[in-house]
C-alpha positions in Angstrom: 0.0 0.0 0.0 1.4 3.2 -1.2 0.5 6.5 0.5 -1.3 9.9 -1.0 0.8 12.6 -1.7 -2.1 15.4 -1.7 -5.4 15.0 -0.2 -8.1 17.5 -2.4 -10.3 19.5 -0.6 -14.2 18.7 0.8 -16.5 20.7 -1.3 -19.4 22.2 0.9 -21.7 20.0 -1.8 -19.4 16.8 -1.6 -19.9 17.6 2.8 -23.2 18.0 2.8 -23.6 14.6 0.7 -21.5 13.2 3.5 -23.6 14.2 6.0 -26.5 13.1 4.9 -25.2 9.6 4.0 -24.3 9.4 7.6 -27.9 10.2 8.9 -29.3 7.7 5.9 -27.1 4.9 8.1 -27.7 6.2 11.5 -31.5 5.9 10.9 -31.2 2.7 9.7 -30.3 1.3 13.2 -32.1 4.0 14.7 -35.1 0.7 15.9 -33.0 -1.8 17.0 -34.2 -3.1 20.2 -31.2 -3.5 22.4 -30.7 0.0 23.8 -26.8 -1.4 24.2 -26.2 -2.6 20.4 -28.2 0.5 19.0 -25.5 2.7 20.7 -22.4 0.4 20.0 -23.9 -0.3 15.9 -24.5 4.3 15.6 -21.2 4.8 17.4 -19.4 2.6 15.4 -20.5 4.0 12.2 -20.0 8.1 13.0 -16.8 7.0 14.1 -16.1 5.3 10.9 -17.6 7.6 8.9 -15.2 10.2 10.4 -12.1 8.1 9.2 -13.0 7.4 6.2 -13.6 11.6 5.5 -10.3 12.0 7.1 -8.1 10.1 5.1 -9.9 10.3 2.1 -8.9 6.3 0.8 -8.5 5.7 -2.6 -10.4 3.1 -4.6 -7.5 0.5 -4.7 -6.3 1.5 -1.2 -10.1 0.7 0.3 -9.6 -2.7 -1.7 -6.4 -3.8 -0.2 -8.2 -2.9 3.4 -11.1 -5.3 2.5 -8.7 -7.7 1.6 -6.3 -7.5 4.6 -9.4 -8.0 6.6 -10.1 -10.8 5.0 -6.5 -12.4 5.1 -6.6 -11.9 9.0 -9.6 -14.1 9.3 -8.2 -16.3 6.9 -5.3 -16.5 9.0 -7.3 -17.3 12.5 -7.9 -21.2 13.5 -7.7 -23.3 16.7 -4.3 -22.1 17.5 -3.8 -18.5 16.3 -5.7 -15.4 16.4 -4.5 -13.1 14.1 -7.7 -10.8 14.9 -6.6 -10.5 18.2 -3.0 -10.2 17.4 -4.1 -7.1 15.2 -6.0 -5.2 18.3 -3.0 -5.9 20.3 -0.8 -4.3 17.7 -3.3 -1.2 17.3 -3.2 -0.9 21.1 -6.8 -1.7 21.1 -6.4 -4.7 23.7 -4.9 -2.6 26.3 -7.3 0.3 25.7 -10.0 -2.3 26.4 -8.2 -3.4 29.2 -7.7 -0.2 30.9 -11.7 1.2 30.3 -12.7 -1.8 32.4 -10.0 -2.0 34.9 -10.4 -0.3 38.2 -10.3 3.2 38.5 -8.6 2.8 42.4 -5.2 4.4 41.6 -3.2 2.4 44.5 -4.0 -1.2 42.7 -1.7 -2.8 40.3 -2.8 -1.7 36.5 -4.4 -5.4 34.1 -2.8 -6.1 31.6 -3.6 -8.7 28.4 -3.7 -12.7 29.3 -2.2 -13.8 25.9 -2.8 -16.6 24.7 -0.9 -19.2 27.4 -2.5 -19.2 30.7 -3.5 -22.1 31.7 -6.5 -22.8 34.0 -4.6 -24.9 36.0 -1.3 -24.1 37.1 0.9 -26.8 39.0 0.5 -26.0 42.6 4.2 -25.2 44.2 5.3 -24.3 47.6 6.5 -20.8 48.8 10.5 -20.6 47.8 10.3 -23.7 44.7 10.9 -23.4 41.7 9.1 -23.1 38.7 11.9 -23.7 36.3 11.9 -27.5 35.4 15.0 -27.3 32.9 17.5 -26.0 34.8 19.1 -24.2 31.2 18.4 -20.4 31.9 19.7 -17.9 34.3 18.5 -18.3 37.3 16.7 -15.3 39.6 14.4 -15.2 42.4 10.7 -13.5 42.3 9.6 -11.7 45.4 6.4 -10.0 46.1 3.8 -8.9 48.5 -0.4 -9.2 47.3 -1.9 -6.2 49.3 -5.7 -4.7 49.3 -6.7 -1.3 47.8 -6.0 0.1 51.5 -2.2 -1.7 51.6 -3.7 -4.2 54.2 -1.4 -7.8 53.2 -3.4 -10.3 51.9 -2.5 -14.0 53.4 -3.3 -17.0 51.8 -4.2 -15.1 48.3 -3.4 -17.2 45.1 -0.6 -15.9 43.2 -0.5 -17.6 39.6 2.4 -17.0 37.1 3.7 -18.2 33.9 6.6 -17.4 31.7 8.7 -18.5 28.8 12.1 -19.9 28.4 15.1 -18.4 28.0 14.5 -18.8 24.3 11.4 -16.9 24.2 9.0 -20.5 24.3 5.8 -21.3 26.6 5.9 -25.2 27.5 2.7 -25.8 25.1 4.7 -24.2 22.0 7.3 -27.0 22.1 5.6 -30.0 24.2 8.3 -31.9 23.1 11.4 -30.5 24.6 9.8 -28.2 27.0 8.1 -30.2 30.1 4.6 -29.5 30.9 4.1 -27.0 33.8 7.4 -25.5 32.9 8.0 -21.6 33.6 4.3 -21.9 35.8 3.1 -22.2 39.3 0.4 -21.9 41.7 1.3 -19.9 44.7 -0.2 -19.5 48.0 0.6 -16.1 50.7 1.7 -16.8 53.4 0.4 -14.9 56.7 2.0 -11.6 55.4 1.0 -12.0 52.1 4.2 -12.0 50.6 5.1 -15.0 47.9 8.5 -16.2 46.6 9.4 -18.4 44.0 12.4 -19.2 41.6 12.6 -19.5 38.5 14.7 -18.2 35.0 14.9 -14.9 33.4 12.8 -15.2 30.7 13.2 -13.7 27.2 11.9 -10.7 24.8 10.3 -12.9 21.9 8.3 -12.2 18.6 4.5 -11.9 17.7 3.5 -14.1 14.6 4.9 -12.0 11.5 4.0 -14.6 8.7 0.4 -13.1 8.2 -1.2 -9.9 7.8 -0.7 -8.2 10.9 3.2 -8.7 10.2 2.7 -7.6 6.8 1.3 -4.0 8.7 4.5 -4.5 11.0 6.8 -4.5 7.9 4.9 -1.2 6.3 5.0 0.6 9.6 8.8 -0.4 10.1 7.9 -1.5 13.3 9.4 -4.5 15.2 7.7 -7.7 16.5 9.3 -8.3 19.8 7.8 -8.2 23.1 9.7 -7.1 25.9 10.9 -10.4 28.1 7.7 -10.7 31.2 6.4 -12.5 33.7 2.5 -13.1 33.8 1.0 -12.9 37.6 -2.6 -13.5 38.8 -3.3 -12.4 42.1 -7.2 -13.5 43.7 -8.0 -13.2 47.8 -11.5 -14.4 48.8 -14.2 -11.1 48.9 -11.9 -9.2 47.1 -12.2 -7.5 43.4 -9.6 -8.1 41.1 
């Protein structure tokens, strides 16, 4: 995709045509019964609308959006979801995040699950480790789960999961990598503070053999995430 050099001007005949396309669509959704998905459907349309008059796409250039739309659902299956990949790239999955997380400033900011939590960690002991390999460099993890008022939380569940020190989650390479690897099930203890060891983990890339790494490639942007450690933190009768 190539980009325009000159944009030409909105006519007041060409905006007023415009605007009255909009209201044409608006209208048409004006009667749908779920007060929720009548704002949501007229939102999404004014604020598409509004794109669409700002960068003024060509006829080839709205083709090749269609179609890179339809390439990323192409690309999703059982394993991969390339849709999701593409919010995260567009930042949409943390916006989403952060309008429903909690608006107490002293909590600990959500972040995305991605795509290898599992539902049920391997239950470990204060102090073990969760490295089953023993190939990495090895650190130790420290922390304290507190309420909104600072108050130490004992007996919370603290879950975590990582990858290897090449960038792997133990599902990616069942073969090599041991199942439960890099992923444990903590319990506080009367203090609420947790410890574990484990491996520092490594920065590793997003999928780039489909669409979204096509945008990657036009934006110049790099794949990598930033090497991390996933944590879960839940206490009975508490919100988090």
């Amino acid at each position: 995709m190539t980009a325009r050099t000159t944009t030409p001007a909105t006519s007041e005949v060409s905006a007023a045509t415009y605007d009255r396309l909009l209201d044409e669509v608006l209208a048409s959704f004006e009667h749908t019964p779920d007060p929720r998905a009548r704002q949501v459907l007229q939102a999404l349309v004014r604020h598409a609308h509004a794109f669409l008059r700002e960068v003024r796409p060509t006829l080839s250039e709205w083709s090749y959006a269609v179609d890179f739309l339809t390439r990323t659902g192409q690309r999703c299956s059982d394993t991969r979801q390339e849709f999701v990949l593409l919010s995260d790239v567009l930042g949409l999955s943390m916006l989403t995040e952060a309008i429903n997380d909690s608006d107490i400033e002293a909590v600990t900011d959500s972040t995305v699950l991605g795509p290898f939590h599992m539902t049920k960690s391997p239950p470990r002991a204060l102090g073990d480790s969760i490295d089953m390999v023993g190939t990495g460099t090895p650190c130790l993890i420290t922390g304290t789960v507190t309420s909104a008022a600072g108050q130490p939380l004992a007996h919370a569940s603290v879950d975590v999961w990582q990858c290897d020190e090449n960038g792997l989650y133990d599902v990616q390479a069942p073969e090599r990598i041991p199942a439960g690897h890099g992923r444990g099930l903590f319990r506080t203890d009367a203090d609420g503070r947790f410890a574990f060891r484990t491996i520092v983990p490594s920065h590793y890339p997003i999928p780039t053999d489909g669409p979204v790494g096509e945008l990657l490639k036009t934006a110049d942007r790099h794949p990598y995430r930033p090497a991390h450690i996933h944590f879960i933190a839940a206490a009975p009768d508490t919100a988090t």
